[in-house]
Short mmCIF file of the C-alpha atoms (twelve columns), coordinates in Angstrom:
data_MODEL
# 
_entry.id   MODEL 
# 
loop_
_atom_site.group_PDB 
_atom_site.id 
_atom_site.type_symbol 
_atom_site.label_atom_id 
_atom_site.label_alt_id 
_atom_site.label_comp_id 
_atom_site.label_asym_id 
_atom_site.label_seq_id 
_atom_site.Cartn_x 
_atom_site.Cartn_y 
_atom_site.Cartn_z 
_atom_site.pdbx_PDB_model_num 
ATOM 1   C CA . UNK A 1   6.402   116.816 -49.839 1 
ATOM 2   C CA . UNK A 2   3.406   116.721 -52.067 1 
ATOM 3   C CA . UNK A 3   0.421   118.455 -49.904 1 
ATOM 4   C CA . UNK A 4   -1.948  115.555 -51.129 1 
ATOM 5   C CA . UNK A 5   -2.315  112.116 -52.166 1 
ATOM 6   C CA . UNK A 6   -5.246  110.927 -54.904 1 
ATOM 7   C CA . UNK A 7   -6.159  107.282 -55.282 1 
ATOM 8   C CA . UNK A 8   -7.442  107.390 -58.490 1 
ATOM 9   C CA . UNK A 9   -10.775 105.103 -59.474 1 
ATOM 10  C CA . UNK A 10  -13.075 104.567 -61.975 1 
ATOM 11  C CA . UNK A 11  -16.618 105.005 -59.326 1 
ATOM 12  C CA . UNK A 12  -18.880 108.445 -60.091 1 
ATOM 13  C CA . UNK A 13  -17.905 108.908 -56.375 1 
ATOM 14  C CA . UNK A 14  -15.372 110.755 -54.590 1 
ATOM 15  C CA . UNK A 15  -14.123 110.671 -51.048 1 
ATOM 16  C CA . UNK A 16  -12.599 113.918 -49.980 1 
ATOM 17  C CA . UNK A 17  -10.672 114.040 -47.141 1 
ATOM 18  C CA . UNK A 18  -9.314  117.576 -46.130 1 
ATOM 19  C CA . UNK A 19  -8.677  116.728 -41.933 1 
ATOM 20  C CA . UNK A 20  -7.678  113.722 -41.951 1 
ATOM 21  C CA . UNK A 21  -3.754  114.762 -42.336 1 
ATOM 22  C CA . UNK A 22  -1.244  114.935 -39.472 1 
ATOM 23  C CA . UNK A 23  2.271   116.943 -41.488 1 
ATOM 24  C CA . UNK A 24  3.194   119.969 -39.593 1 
ATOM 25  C CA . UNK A 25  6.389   121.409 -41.353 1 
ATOM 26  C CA . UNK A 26  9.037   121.172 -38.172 1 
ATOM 27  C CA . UNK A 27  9.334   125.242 -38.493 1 
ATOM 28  C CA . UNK A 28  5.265   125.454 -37.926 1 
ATOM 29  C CA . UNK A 29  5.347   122.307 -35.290 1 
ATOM 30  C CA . UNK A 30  8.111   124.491 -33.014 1 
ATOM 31  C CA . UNK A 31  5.862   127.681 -32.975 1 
ATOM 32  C CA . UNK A 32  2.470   125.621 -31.372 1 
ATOM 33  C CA . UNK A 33  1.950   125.646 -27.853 1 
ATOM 34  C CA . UNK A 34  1.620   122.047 -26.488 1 
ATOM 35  C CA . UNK A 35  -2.091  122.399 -26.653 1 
ATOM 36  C CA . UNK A 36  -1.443  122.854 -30.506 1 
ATOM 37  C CA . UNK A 37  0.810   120.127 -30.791 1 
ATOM 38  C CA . UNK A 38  -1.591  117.562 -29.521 1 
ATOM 39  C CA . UNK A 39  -3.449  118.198 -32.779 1 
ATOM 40  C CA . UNK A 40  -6.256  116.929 -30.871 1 
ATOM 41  C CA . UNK A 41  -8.794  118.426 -33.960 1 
ATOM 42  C CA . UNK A 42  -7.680  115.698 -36.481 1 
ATOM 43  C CA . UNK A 43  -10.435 113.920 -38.076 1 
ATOM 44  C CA . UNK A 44  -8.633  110.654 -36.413 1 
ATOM 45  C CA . UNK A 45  -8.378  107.536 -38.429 1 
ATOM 46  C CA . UNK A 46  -10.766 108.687 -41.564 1 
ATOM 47  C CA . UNK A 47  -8.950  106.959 -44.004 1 
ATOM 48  C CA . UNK A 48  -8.979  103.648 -42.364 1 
ATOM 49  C CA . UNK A 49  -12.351 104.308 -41.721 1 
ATOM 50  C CA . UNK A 50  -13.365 104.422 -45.202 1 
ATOM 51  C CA . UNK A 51  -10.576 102.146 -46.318 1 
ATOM 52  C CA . UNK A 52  -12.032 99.372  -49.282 1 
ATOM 53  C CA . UNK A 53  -16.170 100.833 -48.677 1 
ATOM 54  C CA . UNK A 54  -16.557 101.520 -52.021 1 
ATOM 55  C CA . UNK A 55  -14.495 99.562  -54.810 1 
ATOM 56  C CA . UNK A 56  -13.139 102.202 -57.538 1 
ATOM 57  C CA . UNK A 57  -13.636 105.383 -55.435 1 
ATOM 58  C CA . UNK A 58  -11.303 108.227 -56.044 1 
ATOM 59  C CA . UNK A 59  -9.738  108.691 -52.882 1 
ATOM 60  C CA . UNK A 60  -8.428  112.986 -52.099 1 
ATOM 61  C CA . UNK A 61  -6.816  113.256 -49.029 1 
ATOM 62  C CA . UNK A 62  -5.009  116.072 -47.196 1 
ATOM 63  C CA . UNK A 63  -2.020  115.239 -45.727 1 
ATOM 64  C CA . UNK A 64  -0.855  118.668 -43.663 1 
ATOM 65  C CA . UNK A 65  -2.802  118.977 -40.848 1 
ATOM 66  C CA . UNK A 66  -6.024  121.572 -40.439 1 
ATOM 67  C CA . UNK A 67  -3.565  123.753 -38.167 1 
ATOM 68  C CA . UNK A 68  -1.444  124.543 -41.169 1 
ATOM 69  C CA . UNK A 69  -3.914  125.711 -43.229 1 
ATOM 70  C CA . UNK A 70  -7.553  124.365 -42.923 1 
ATOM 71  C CA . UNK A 71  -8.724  122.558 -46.689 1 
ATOM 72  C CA . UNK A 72  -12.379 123.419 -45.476 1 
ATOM 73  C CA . UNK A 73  -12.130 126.785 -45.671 1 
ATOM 74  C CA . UNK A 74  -12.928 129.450 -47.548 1 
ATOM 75  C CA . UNK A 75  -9.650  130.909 -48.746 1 
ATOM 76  C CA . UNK A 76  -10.602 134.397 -48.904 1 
ATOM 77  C CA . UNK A 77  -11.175 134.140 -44.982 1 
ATOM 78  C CA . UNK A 78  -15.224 134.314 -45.007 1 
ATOM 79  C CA . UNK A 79  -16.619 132.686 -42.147 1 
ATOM 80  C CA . UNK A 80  -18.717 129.716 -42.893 1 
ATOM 81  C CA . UNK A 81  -21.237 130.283 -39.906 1 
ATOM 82  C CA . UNK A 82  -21.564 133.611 -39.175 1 
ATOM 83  C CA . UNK A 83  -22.133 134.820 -35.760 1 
ATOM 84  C CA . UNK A 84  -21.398 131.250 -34.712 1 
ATOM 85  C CA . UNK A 85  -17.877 129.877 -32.888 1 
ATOM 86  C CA . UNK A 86  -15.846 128.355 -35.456 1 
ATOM 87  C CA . UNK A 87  -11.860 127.872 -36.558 1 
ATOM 88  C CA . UNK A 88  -11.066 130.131 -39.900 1 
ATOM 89  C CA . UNK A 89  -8.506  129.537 -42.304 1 
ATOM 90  C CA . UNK A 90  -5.401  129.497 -40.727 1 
ATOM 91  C CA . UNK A 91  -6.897  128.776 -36.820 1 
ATOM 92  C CA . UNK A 92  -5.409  130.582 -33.840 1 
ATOM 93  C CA . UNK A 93  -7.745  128.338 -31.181 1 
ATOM 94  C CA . UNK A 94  -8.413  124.726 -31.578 1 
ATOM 95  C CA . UNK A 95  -11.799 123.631 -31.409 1 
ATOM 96  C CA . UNK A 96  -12.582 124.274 -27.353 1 
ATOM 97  C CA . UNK A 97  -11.921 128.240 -28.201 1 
ATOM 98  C CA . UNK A 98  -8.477  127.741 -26.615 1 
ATOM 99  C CA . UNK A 99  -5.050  129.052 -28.255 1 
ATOM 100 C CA . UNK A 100 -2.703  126.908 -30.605 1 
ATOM 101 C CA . UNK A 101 -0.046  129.401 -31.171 1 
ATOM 102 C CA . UNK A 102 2.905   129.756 -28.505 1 
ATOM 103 C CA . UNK A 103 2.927   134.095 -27.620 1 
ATOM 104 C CA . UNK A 104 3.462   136.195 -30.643 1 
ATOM 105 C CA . UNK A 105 3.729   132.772 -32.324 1 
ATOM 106 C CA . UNK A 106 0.138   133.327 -34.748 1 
ATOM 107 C CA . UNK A 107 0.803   133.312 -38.533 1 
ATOM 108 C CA . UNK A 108 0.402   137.157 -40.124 1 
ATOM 109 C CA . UNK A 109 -1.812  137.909 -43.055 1 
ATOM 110 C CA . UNK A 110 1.384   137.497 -45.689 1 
ATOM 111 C CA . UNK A 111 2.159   133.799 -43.866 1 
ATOM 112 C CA . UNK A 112 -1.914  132.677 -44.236 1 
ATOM 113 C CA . UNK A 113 -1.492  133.683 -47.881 1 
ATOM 114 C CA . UNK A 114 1.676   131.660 -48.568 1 
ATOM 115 C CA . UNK A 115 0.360   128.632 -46.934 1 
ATOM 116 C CA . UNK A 116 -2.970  128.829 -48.603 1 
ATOM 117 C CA . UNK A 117 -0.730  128.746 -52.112 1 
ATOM 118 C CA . UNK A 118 1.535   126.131 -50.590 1 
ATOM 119 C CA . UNK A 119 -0.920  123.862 -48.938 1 
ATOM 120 C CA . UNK A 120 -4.521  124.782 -49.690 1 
ATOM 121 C CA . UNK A 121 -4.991  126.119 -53.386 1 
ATOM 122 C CA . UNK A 122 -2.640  122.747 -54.435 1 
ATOM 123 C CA . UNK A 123 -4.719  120.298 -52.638 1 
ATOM 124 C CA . UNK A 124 -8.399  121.937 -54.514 1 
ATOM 125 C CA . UNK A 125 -6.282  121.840 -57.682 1 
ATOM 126 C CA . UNK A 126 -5.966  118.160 -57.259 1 
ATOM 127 C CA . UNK A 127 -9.618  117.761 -55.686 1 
ATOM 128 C CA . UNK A 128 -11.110 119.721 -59.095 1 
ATOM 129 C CA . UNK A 129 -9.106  118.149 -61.267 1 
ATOM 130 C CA . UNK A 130 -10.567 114.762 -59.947 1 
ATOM 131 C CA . UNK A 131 -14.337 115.935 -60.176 1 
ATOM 132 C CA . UNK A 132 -13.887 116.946 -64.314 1 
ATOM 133 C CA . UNK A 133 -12.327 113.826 -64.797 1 
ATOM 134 C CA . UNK A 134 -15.040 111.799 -63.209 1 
ATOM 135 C CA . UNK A 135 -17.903 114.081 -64.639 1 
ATOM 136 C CA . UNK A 136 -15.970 113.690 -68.268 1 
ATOM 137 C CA . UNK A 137 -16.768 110.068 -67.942 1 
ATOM 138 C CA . UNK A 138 -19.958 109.865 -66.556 1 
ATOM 139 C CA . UNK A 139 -21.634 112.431 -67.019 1 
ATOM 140 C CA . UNK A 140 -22.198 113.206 -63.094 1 
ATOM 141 C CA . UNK A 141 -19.830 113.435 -59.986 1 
ATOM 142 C CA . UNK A 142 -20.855 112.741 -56.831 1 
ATOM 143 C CA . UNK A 143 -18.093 114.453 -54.003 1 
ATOM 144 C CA . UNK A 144 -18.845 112.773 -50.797 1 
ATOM 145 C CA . UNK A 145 -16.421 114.958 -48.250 1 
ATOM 146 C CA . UNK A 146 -15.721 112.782 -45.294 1 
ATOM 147 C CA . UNK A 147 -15.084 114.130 -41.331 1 
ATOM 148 C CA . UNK A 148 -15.177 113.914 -38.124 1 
ATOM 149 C CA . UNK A 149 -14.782 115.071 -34.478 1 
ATOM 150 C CA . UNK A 150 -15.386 114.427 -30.767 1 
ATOM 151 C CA . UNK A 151 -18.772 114.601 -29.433 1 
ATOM 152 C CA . UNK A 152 -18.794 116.921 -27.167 1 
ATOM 153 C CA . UNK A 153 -17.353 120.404 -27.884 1 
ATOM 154 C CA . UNK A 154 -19.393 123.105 -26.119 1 
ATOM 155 C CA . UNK A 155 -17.803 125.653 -28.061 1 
ATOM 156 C CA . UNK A 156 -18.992 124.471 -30.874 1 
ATOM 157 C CA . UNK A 157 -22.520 122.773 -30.006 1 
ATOM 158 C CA . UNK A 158 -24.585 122.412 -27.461 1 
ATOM 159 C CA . UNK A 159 -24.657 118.870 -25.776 1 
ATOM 160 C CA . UNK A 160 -23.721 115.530 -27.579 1 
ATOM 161 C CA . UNK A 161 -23.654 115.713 -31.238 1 
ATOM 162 C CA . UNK A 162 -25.485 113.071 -33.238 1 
ATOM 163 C CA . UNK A 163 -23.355 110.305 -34.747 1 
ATOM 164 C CA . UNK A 164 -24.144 111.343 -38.146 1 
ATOM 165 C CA . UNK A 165 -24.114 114.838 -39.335 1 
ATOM 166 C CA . UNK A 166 -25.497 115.232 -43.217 1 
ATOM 167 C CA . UNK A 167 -24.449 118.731 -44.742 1 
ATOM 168 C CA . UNK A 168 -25.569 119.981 -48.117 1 
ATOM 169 C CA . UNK A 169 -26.362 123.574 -47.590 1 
ATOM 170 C CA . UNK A 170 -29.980 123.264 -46.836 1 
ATOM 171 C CA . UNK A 171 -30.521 121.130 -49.960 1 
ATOM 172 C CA . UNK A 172 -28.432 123.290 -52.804 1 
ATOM 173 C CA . UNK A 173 -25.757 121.493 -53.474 1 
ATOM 174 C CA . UNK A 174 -26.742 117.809 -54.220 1 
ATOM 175 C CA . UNK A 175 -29.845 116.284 -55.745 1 
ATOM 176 C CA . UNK A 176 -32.989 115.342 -53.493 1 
ATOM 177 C CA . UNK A 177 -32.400 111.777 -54.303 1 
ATOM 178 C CA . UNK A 178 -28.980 111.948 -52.932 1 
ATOM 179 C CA . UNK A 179 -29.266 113.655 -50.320 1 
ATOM 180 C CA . UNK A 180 -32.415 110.703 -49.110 1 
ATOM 181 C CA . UNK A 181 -29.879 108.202 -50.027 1 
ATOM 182 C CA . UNK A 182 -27.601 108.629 -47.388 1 
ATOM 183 C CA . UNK A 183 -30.505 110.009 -45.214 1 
ATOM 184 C CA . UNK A 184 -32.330 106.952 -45.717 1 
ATOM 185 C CA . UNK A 185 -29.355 104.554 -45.197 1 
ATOM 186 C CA . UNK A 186 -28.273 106.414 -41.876 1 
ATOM 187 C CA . UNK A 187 -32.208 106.208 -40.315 1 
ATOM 188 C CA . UNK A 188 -32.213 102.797 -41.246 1 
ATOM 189 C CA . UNK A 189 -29.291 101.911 -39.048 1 
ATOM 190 C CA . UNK A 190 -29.635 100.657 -35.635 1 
ATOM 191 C CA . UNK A 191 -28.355 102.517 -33.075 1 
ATOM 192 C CA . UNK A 192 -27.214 105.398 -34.777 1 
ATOM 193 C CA . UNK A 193 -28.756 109.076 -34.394 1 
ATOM 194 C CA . UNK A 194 -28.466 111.443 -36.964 1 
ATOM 195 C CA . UNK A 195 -29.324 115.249 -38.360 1 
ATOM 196 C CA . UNK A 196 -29.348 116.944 -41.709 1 
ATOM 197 C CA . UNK A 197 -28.088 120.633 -42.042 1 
ATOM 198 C CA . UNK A 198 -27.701 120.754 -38.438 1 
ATOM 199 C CA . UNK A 199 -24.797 122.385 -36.945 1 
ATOM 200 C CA . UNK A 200 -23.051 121.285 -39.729 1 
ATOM 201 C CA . UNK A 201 -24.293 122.040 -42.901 1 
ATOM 202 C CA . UNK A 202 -21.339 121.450 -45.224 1 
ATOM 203 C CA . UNK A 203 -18.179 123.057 -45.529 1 
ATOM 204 C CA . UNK A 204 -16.415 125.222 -47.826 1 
ATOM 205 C CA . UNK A 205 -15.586 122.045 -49.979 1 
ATOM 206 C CA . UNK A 206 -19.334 121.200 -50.070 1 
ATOM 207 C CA . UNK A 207 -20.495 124.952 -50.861 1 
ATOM 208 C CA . UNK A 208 -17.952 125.523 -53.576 1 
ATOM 209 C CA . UNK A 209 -18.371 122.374 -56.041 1 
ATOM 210 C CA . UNK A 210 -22.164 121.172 -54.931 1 
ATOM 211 C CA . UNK A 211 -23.219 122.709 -58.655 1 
ATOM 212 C CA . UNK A 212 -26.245 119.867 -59.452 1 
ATOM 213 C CA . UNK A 213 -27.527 121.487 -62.392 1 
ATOM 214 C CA . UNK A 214 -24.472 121.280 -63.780 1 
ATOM 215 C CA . UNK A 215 -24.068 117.251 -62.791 1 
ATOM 216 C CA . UNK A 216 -21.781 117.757 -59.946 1 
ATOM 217 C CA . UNK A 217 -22.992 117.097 -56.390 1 
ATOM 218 C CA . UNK A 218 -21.678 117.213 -53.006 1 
ATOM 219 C CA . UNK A 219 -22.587 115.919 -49.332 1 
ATOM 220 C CA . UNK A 220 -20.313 116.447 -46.220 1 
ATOM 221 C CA . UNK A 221 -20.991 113.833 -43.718 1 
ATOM 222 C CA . UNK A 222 -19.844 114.665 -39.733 1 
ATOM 223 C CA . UNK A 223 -19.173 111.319 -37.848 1 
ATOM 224 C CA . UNK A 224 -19.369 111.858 -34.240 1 
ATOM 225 C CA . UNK A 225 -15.288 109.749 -33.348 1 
ATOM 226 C CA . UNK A 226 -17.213 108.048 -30.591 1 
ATOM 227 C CA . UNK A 227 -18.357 105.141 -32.751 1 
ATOM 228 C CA . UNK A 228 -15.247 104.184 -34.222 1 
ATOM 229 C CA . UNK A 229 -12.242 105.441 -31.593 1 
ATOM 230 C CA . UNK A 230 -12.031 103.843 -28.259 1 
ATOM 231 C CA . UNK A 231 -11.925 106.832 -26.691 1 
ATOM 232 C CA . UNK A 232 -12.579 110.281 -27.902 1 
ATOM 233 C CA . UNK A 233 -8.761  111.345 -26.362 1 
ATOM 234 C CA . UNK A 234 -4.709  110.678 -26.512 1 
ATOM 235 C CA . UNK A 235 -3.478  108.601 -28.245 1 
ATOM 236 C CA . UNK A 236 -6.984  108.695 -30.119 1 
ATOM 237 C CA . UNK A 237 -7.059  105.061 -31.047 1 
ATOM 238 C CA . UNK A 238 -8.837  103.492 -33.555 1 
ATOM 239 C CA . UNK A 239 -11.362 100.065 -32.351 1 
ATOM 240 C CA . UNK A 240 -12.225 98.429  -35.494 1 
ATOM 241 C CA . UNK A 241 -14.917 96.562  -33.788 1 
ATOM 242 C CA . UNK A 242 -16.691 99.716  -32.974 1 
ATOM 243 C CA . UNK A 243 -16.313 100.965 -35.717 1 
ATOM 244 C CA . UNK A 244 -17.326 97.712  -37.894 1 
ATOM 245 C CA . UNK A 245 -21.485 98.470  -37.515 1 
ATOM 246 C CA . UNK A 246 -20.410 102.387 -38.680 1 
ATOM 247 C CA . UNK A 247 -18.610 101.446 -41.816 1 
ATOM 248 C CA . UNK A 248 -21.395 98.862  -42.426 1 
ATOM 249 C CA . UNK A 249 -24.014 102.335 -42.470 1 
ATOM 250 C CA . UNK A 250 -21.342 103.792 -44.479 1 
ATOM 251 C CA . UNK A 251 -20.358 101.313 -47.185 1 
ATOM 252 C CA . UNK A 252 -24.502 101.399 -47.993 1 
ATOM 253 C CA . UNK A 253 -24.813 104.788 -48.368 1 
ATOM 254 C CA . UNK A 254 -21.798 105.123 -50.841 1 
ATOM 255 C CA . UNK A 255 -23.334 102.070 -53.036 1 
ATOM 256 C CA . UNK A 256 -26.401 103.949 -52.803 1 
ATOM 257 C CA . UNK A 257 -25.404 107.081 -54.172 1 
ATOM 258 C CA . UNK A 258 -22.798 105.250 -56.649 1 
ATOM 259 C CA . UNK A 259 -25.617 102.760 -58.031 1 
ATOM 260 C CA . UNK A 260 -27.943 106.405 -58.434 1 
ATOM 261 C CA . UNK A 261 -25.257 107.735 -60.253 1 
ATOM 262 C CA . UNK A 262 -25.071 104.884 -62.570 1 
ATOM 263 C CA . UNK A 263 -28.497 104.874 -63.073 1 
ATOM 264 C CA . UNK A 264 -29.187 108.338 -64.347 1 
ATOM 265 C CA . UNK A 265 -32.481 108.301 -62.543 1 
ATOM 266 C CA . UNK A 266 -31.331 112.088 -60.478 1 
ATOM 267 C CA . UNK A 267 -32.869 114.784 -61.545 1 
ATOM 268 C CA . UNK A 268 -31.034 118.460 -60.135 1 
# 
């Protein structure tokens, strides 16, 4: 199985998807406890949530799921918020802080490293690959990583976590004018709360290829799943009348930063 699927179009924009995948390899799938096998830390639905927002934008997703190797992470194993809970690389707790792995079940150090090659460095290959291409024609590339997760995960955050989340590394790895783009078009949406470099300030993905002086920017958004599942639980369906008003914020904030692009009015 190919680790990744691109949907290749001709926008400045890219939508990266790194959790949205659900493939566990049946040998991996038999060592998870049943709290692991719920995969209950998918970024539910993302696709479809995006699905047709943005005519002509390349389209990375993951397929394996975050438990097999995480695409968000660094793969050297550096934690992204240090002296904060998180999940690292290859996770042994899911996001409530509570095991995965069945006893003695944990991947070792040589296991991370083959997955990271099998699942990990294959799927950034693609993901790069993707971002030259669209800066070669151009001139700019605009990686818009999309996620999600349930509200309420006190071993995360504290309390109920806006719907929107806005990560760019405390402003380094996307222009100003980007960056107020999606700002702007999430404020302007009724409803809707929202924080920049909160919690979530951007991933690994974000952090490695947010370069702007060098024309390539990135944004992580962080949708709170309340407002677009029907319920934030089993069998973690999507309601695509909830989430209609969401991809209605969305869809204006990727024209926005696609019609910037065009316009060659950002300045790093």
């Amino acid at each position: 199985m190919t680790p990744f699927e691109v949907i290749r179009g001709d926008s400045p924009v890219i939508l990266g998807q790194p959790h949205g995948g659900t493939f566990v390899p049946d040998e991996i799938m038999a060592r998870l406890n049943q709290r692991g096998r719920g995969l209950d830390d998918t970024d539910w639905h993302i696709d479809l949530l995006y699905e047709g927002l943005l005519a002509g934008a390349t389209v990375v997703r993951a397929k394996f799921h975050r438990y097999v190797i995480d695409a968000n992470r660094d793969p050297g194993g550096q934690s992204l918020y240090p002296g904060q809970n998180t999940t690292g690389l290859c996770p042994d707790t899911d996001f409530d802080g509570q095991p995965i792995w069945a006893e003695g079940q944990a991947p070792s150090a040589d296991e991370v490293e083959a997955r990271r090659l099998a699942f990990h460095a294959p799927y950034h290959a693609a993901l790069a690959t993707e971002i030259e291409r669209v800066k070669a024609r151009h001139g700019i590339a605009i990686l818009y990583d999309c996620h999600s997760i349930r509200s309420e995960i006190p071993f995360l955050f504290p309390g109920l976590l806006p719907v929107f989340s806005i990560g760019t590394a405390d402003g380094t790895t996307t222009a100003p004018a980007l960056e107020a783009a999606v700002v702007n078009a999430c404020t302007d949406a009724k409803g809707f709360d929202l924080v920049v470099n909160g919690r979530f300030k951007g991933g690994w993905t974000t952090r490695h290829y947010g370069r702007p002086a060098d024309g390539i920017h990135a944004i992580q958004m962080e949708l709170a799943q309340r407002a677009y599942l029907a319920a934030e639980a089993a069998p973690w369906a999507y309601d695509a009348t909830r989430a209609e008003p969401l991809r209605a914020v969305l869809r204006t904030a990727l024209v926005e930063l696609e019609r910037f692009a065009l316009s060659g009015e950002i300045n790093a």
